[in-house]
C-alpha positions in Angstrom: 26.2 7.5 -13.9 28.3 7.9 -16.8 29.7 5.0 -19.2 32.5 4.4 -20.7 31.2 6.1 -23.5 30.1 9.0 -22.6 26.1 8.4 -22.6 24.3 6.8 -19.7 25.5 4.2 -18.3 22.9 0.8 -18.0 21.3 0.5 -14.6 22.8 -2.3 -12.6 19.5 -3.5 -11.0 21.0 -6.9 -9.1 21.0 -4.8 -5.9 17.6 -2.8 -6.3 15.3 -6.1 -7.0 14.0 -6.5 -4.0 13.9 -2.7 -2.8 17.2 -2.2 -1.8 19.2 0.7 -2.6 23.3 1.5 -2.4 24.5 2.7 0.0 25.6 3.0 3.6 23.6 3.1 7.3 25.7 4.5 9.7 24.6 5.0 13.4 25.8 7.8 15.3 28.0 7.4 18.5 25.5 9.8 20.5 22.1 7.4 19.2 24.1 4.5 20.3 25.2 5.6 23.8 21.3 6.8 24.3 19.9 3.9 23.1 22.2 2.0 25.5 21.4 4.1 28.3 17.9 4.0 27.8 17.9 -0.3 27.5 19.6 -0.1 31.3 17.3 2.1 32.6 14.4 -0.1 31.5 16.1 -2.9 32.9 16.9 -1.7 36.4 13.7 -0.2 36.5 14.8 3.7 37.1 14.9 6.7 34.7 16.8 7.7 32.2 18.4 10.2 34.2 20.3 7.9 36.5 22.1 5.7 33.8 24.6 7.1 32.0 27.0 5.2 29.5 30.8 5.1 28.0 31.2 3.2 24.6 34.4 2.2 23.7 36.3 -0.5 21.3 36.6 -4.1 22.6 37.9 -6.1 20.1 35.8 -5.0 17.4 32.8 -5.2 19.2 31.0 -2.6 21.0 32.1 -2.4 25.1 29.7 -0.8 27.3 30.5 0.8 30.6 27.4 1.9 32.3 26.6 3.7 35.6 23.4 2.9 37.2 22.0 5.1 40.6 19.7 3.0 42.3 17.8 4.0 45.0 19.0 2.6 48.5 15.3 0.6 50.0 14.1 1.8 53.5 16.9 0.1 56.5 14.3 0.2 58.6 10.6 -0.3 58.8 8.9 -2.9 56.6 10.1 -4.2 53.5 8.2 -3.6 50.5 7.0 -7.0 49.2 8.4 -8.6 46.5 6.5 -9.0 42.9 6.6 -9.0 39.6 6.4 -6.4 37.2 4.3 -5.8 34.3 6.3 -7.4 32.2 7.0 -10.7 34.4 10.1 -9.4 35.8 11.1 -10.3 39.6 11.2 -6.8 41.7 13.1 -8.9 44.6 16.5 -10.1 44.5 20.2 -9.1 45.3 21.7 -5.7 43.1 23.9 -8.7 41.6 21.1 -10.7 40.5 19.4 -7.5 39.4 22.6 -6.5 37.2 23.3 -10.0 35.7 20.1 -9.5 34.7 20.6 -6.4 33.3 23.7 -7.4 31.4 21.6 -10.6 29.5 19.0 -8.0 28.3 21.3 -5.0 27.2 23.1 -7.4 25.1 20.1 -8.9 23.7 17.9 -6.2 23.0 21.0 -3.9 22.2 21.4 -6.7 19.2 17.8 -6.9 18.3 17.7 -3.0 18.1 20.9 -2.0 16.3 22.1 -5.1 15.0 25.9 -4.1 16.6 26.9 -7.1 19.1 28.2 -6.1 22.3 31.4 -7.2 23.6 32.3 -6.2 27.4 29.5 -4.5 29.6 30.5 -3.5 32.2 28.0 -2.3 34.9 28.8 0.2 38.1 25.7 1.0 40.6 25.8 4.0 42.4 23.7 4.4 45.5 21.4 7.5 45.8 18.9 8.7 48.4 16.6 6.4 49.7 13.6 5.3 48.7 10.5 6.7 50.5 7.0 5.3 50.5 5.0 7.1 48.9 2.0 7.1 51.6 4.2 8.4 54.2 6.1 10.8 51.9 2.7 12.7 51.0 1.2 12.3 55.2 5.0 13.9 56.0 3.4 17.4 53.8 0.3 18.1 55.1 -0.2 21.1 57.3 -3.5 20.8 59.6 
C-alpha cells in the first residue's frame, strides 16, 4: 500500500493482532448445496445419492428444499426391530417423526458447520424399492 505521499504507507495492525487478516470468505453455492445434502443424508440414515437439494433466498436467510428417497420396509413378513443407532438415534418411528427430526439437525449442524442460518427447509421423501433383508437377499443367489 501506498500513502499519501508517495512511500509506504504504515501498516494498520488493529486487525492483524490476534492473527487475523483482511479480507473476505466466501462459500460457494455448489459447497453449500453438498454440504446440505450430505447433513440430510446422515440424518435419514441413506446415502448421499438419494438426497438431493435446492437453495434459494428466504428472507435473507438460506431456504432449503431437499428430496430424500427412502427405502419403502418389507409389507409383509416381520418387522425389523426397532433400535438405536450408533450415535443414540431411534431407528423406529413414523417418516414424519423421522423428518422433524431431520429438519432440527440440518438447521443445527448446517449453523455449526457454515455459520449461515437457515430459514425455510423444506423436506420431500420419495419412496424407492423396498428394502430387502439382507440374509434372504444373499440365500435368493445361490445356485446348488
Amino acid at each position: 500500500m501506498i500513502s499519501e505521499a508517495g512511500g509506504p504507507a504504515p501498516e494498520n495492525n488493529a486487525g492483524n493482532e490476534a492473527g487475523h487478516r483482511a479480507g473476505h470468505t466466501r462459500i460457494a453455492r455448489t459447497a453449500l448445496r453438498k454440504t446440505v445434502e450430505t447433513i440430510t443424508a446422515r440424518a435419514f440414515q441413506v446415502g448421499g445419492s438419494n438426497v438431493t437439494a435446492e437453495l434459494d433466498d428466504d428472507s435473507g436467510r438460506l431456504g432449503v428444499r431437499a428430496s430424500v428417497q427412502l427405502a419403502l420396509p418389507p409389507l409383509l413378513g416381520p418387522r425389523p426391530d426397532a433400535g438405536t443407532t450408533l450415535d443414540g438415534k431411534a431407528t423406529h418411528g413414523t417418516v414424519f417423526e423421522k423428518a422433524q427430526a431431520a429438519r432440527t439437525e440440518l438447521v443445527a449442524r448446517s449453523l455449526e458447520l457454515t455459520g449461515m442460518e437457515l430459514g425455510r427447509v423444506d423436506i420431500r421423501l420419495t419412496g424407492s424399492k423396498q428394502a430387502q433383508l439382507k440374509e434372504s437377499h444373499s440365500t435368493e443367489r445361490r445356485v446348488q
